[in-house]
ZADREN-966789 format. One record per residue (C-alpha): residue in three letters; x, z, y. Coordinates in steps of 0.5 Angstrom, whole numbers, padded with zeros to 4 digits, always signed. Layout:
ALAXZY
...
! end
This chain:
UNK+0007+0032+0007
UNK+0012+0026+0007
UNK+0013+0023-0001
UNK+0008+0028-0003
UNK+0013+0033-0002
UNK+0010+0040+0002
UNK+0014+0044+0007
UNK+0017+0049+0002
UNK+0020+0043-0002
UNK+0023+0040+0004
UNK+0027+0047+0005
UNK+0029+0048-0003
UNK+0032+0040-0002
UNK+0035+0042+0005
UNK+0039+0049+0001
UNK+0041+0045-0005
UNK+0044+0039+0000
UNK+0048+0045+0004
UNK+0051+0047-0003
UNK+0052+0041-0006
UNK+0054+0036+0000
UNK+0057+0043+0005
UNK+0055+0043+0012
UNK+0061+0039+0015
UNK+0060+0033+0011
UNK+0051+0034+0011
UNK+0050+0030+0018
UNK+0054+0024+0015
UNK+0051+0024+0009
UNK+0043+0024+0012
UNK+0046+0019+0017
UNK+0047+0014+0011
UNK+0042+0017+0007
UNK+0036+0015+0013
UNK+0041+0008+0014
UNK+0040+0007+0006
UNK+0032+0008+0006
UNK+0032+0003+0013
UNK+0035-0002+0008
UNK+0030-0001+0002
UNK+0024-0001+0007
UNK+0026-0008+0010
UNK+0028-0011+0004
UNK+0021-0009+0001
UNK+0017-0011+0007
UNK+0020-0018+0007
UNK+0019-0019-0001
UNK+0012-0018+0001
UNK+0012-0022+0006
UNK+0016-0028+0002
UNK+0010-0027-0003
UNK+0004-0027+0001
UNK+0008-0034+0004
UNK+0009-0037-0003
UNK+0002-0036-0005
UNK-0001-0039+0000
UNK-0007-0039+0003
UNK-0013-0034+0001
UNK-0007-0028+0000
UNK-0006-0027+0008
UNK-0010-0020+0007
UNK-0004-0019+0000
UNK-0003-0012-0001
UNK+0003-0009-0005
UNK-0003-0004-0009
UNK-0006-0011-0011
UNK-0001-0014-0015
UNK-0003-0009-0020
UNK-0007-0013-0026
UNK-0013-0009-0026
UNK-0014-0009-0019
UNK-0012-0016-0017
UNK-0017-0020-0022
UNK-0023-0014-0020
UNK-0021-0017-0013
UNK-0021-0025-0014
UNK-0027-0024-0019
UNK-0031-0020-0012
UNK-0029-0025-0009
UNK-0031-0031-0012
UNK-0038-0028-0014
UNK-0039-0027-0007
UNK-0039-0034-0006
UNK-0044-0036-0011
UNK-0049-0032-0008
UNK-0054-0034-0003
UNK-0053-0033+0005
UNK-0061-0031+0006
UNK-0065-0027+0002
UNK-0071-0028+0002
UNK-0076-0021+0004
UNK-0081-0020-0002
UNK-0089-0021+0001
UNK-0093-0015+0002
UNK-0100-0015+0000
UNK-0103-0011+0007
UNK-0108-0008+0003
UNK-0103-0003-0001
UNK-0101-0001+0005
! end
């Protein structure tokens, strides 16, 4: 499934592109439609990277889903809770006599 889109659908689209584009002009349009979505990929690929080198250090490890709200403060407060805790736990003792 590419799109959350499944085999059948994939079909119904390739009828409807027949009909409405025709078979001769069909392979220039999915040339410029495959070119379009290159563009749309790259563009979003680079806005990524921009905004991972704006932001600084610490946002290397940056994913597009984490500038959801919820999900960007869920992170940078695990993060900073991460930290205030020790880096050694101490065992608890075990009376022998309860073993």
């Amino acid at each position: 499934m590419i799109f959350g889109i499944g085999p059948g659908e994939f079909i119904g689209l390739a009828l409807i592109a027949i009909i409405f584009v025709g078979p001769e002009r069909l392979p220039k349009f999915s040339s410029d439609a495959a070119k379009f979505l290159k563009k749309v990929k790259n563009l979003a690929n680079t806005a990524t990277a921009e905004l991972r080198e704006n932001l600084g250090p610490g946002f290397e490890d940056l994913q597009p889903s984490d500038l959801n709200p919820k999900t960007f403060i869920k992170k940078q407060l695990a993060g900073a809770l991460d930290e205030d805790k020790p880096k050694t736990s101490a065992q608890p003792k075990i009376d022998p006599d309860l073993l």
